[in-house]
C-alpha angles and dihedrals in degrees: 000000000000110000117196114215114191108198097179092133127081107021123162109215128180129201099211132078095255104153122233116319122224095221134022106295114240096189100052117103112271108234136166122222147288094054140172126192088205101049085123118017080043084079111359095105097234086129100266152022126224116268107189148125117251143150146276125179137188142169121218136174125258102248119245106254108218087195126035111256100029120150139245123203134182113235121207119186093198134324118208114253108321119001133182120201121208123183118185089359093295113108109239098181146001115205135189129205126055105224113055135052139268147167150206138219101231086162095129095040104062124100128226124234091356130075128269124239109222120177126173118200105213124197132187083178113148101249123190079225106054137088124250099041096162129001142130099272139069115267092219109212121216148060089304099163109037143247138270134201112201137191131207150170117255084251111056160124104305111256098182111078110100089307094297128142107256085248146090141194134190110166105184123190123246135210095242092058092253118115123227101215106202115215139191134160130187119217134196122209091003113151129184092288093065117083123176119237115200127197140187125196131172134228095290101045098261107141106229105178140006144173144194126224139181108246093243096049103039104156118109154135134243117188109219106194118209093020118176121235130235102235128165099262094038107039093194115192131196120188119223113209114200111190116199090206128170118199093315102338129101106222105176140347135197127173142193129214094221139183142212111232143141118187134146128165120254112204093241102022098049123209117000125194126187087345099305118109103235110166115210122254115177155106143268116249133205121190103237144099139200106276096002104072107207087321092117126161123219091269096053086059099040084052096046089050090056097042081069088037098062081043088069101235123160095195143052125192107196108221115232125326138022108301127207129292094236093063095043081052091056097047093050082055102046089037108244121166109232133227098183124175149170125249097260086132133139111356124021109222117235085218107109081220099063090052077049095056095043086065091047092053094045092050093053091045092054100036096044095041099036097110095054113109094199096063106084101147129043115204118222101193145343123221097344097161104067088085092060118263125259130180085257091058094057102039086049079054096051097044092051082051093059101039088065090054084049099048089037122013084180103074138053124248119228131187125206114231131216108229094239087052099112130231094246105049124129085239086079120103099016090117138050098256128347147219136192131220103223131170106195108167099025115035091025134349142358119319080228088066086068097081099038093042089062095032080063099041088052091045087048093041113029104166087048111105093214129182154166115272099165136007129133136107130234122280121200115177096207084068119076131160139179091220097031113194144183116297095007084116087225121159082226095066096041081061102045086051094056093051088060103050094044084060102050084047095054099049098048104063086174085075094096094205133348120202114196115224104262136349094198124027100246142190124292108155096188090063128111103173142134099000085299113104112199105021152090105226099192093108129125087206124036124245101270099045093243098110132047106199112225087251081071085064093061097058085038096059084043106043106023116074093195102108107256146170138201136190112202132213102037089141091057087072101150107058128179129204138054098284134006136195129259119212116194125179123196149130098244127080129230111044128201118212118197135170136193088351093305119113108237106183147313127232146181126226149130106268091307109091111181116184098183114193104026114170120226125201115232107279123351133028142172112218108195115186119190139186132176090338099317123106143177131204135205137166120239123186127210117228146167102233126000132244116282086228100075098064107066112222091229103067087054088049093047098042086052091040091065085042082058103050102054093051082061093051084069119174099350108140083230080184086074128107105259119248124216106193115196112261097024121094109241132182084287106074128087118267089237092062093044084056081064083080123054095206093042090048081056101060101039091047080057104051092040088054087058093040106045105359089239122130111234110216127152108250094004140094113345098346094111081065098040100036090091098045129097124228083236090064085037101062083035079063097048096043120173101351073101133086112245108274109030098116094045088052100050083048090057089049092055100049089056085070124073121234112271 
């Protein structure tokens, strides 16, 4: 039968371009997968972080074969972002795309009685071809998710088909409160003595249903009667069994952990599964840690699946590749509802291939991802529109659209928004149902257009099923203020932000889903913001998994039933002035506030406790808040002036720097219409042909610094993203964070230079 051979452990890898070695290398590093060459400079803010092609190489043994003409595959997890294998010095396959598995028939190629030479090239190169090509995260490079060896009989299980399984699920609900559980297998080399026996048990191992198929006509159906369903809250599993068996021998065996569900959207009563309205409330996810890259073990997955869970999330969008089968495991287990997608983000590329390699990548996700209960919704593309729209743009969307219904009639199809993409673009009513990635109240705009800016699309598009697919702040815990604003990176505005949006959320049950950006703070090399080089800050959780940010509390007290209390603001431990505020978050009502022992106040409230005008004693307290029996505790300390550390230099300099730029605008009427005279650049023109000019370049870094807080550098940072932009889209992001006039006044400074 199939043997899995994990090889994970005593690699050579080498970070130079050497080319293929003949033997197995000595003087390589000894590492053990899953790898990744950018687990540190991917997020460790020196600039940069290394995109190159280099080397891993393994023996292995050449599997006993019980049965003469049995097979031997190479099987790679995940291979950031191209790869070439090489066994015994002959390729066996090329592969594009960084985030989803695939394999190799190295059958011919292995050696008896002597070990086997497997090298894999990896390259984190950027290719015209390849998906992402830009996007606000690092593309690790590296075997980050590990390798297989596997062994099977001449006649098995196909293995060949986009990395899948060779088998596929599809249990359905019926009225009688049985379950049809759909079943089909694909097998290579069968021949009128195999037959397929299928099997399902349920969680206990009780076997509830089974079947029995010839090997050359394998689709059927078993009626399980009384099935359980997977809800949210009971995530109930079965396990389908499909055995390759020939008279009595098992030849080869392959299973699926399963679950029973129904669900749709439904443009005012949000998502419904199993005919209860349940709108989706949840969070964004990238697959990295601090120090690790992307290189997580199962357990990383599996903690960072209960660290949303005890949130109280019901919803994970995937951002923004296939993810590993350990976490959509551990979604199926813990019962989150999916949202999984493919890397078409950003900037479509004009090359065929790349449109090529989009299907390639959404075929893997769904064939090798089909059985998983969680997944409901695949994602097509995020943010596609920053790059301009074409026809082209639009028909490669369409057919990627269809190519899911095609794939899998039994889930929905979703696209992720930029904010500036308008309500009435033909990019509208492609999928299935919609969201939109807005930052009111950080990139552009007042938190409290949030709610206004939906109520209208929903009023404008009524049989659209709109949501939220990104929205949050960053969040830095060395920062803290007393009057916390937008852009001063505090860990207080990240929370007064949050407040707001649950709220908005909460009170808006047509949103059929909403993903905070981002759960964890996660790696992007190209950033310089906020004080914190390398890395995107949004997250409710650092990077390491250490901290949970008191934005984390407020979902908590929405989402999460288990009675709770938190007290905000314990990393603004050194406070000045004759009172403070206490903020407390939980799902209990009243709270009682104490401090030093002394009882302050009570108060009633929905999940915002604010206690104004609270006195401190000089030095140490001890602040206790408790609700319903719960309580939490921190230590404040009176002082007479805080730290300097918690204001971070930027947001003065910025604040000035606005100040500064409008005192240079001198007498210009900015109310005014723009003009936009022949042979000068204006607010119109891509920033890549204003960096044609280098005084041109200089005014427009500047007001995009003011603007956005993003350098702008040709060929660094986030100019891949922004190249294509104009500063015209760029000021539309940022909205009304600007004083009226700015963009009228850095038009009437570009028209002043002449075009390069």
């Amino acid at each position: 039968m199939r043997n899995i051979i994990n090889i994970n452990d005593g690699w050579q890898f080498i970070q130079k371009d050497v080319g293929l070695p003949t033997s197995m290398p000595t003087d390589w590093q000894c590492i053990d997968l899953p790898h990744s060459w950018n687990a540190v400079d991917g997020h460790d803010g020196n600039g940069g972080y290394d995109r190159g092609t280099y080397w891993y190489a393994k023996t292995f043994a050449t599997p006993k074969q019980p049965l003469a003409g049995g097979r031997v595959y190479v099987e790679i997890l995940a291979a950031g972002q191209q790869a070439s294998v090489y066994v015994n010095g002959e390729k066996v396959t090329y592969h594009e795309g960084g985030y989803s598995t695939f394999r190799a028939d190295v059958t011919d190629l292995c050696k008896d009685g002597e070990d086997n030479l497997l090298v894999v090239e990896c390259s984190n190169v950027n290719k015209s071809s390849v998906y992402p090509q830009s996007a606000d995260f690092t593309f690790y490079g590296g075997l980050y998710r590990g390798v297989n060896i596997i062994s099977v009989p001449e006649t098995h299980f196909d293995l060949d088909f986009y990395g899948s399984t060779g088998f596929r699920v599809t249990p359905k609900p019926c009225d009688c409160g049985g379950a049809c559980f759909e079943l089909e297998s694909w097998i290579k080399n069968a021949d009128e003595n195999f037959t397929v026996l299928y099997s399902i048990t349920d969680a206990d191992g009780n076997e509830v249903g089974s079947a029995c198929r010839p090997a050359d006509t394998t689709k059927t159906t078993i009626f399980v009667p009384d099935a359980k369903l997977w809800e949210i809250d009971n995530p109930y599993l079965y396990t389908a069994t499909a055995t390759l068996q020939r008279r009595n021998e098992a030849y080869d065996e392959v299973s699926a952990k399963v679950g029973v569900r129904s669900f749709s959207c439904d443009p005012d009563k949000g998502f419904i599964i199993n005919g209860k309205a349940t709108p989706l409330r949840g969070v964004s996810r990238h697959q990295d840690q601090l120090y690790k890259g992307n290189a997580l073990t199962r357990e990383d997955h599996y903690k960072d699946a209960e660290i949303i869970k005890e949130l109280g999330a019901n919803t994970i969008r995937l951002a923004h590749y296939q993810h590993s089968q350990d976490f959509y495991d551990a979604c199926d287990e813990l019962g989150f509802i999916i949202w999984a997608e493919i890397p078409f983000i950003s900037v479509m590329n004009q090359d065929p291939q790349a449109h090529q390699n989009c299907i390639s990548q959404m075929k893997e996700l769904i064939v090798q991802n089909y059985n998983h209960p969680s997944i409901c919704f695949w994602g097509v593309s995020n943010e596609i529109l920053i790059g301009g729209i074409s026809e082209q743009l639009v028909e490669n969307h369409k057919e990627l659209n269809a190519l899911c219904k095609e794939m899998d009639p039994t889930r929905l199809t979703t696209i992720a928004h930029v904010s500036m993409t308008p309500i009435d673009s033909p990019m509208h009513g492609i999928t299935d149902v919609e969201s939109y990635n807005h930052y009111f109240g950080w990139y552009g705009g007042k938190m409290e257009d949030n709610g206004p800016w939906f109520d209208d699309f929903h009023k404008k598009h009524p049989d659209i099923c709109i949501g939220v697919s990104e929205y949050g702040c960053e969040g830095i815990i060395t920062y803290h203020s007393s009057n916390p604003m937008c852009k001063d990176y505090s860990e207080e505005y990240q929370a007064l932000y949050h407040e707001h949006m649950a709220k908005v959320l909460d009170e808006r049950p047509y949103l059929w889903s909403s993903h905070v950006w981002n759960m964890f703070d996660f790696g992007c090399a190209a950033r310089d913001e906020g004080g914190v080089k390398g890395r995107n800050n949004k997250g409710l959780v650092t990077m390491d998994r250490k901290t949970k940010k008191d934005s984390y509390y407020i979902y908590k007290a929405y989402w999460n039933s288990d009675p709770m209390v938190h007290l905000c603001g314990r990393r603004y431990a050194q406070r000045a002035g004759e009172t403070t505020q206490i903020r407390v978050y939980s799902n209990q009502s009243p709270v009682s506030l104490y401090v030093n022992g002394k009882l302050v106040d009570v108060k009633a409230a929905d999940k915002v406790f604010v206690f104004d005008g609270v006195t401190l004693e000089d030095g140490m307290n001890i602040i206790v808040a408790e609700a319903c029996g719960v309580k939490d505790s921190m230590a404040l300390e009176k002082v007479e002036t805080e730290p300097s550390i918690y204001v971070l230099p930027e947001f003065n300099e910025r604040q000035e720097g606005v100040a500064n730029w409008f005192k240079l605008a001198g007498d210009l009427d900015l109310a005014a219409p723009m003009e936009f005279p022949e042979g000068k650049y204006n607010v119109n023109y891509k920033m890549e042909e204003l960096a044609q000019s280098e005084e041109a370049l200089a005014v427009v870094a500047e007001a995009v610094k003011l603007a956005t807080n993003f350098n702008l550098v040709p060929g660094e940072g986030m100019w891949d993203m922004m190249k294509a932009m104009s500063p015209q889209d760029m000021m539309a992001m940022a909205g009304n964070t600007l004083p009226d006039g700015f963009l009228e006044s850095l038009n009437a400074k570009l028209i002043k230079i002449d075009k390069a």
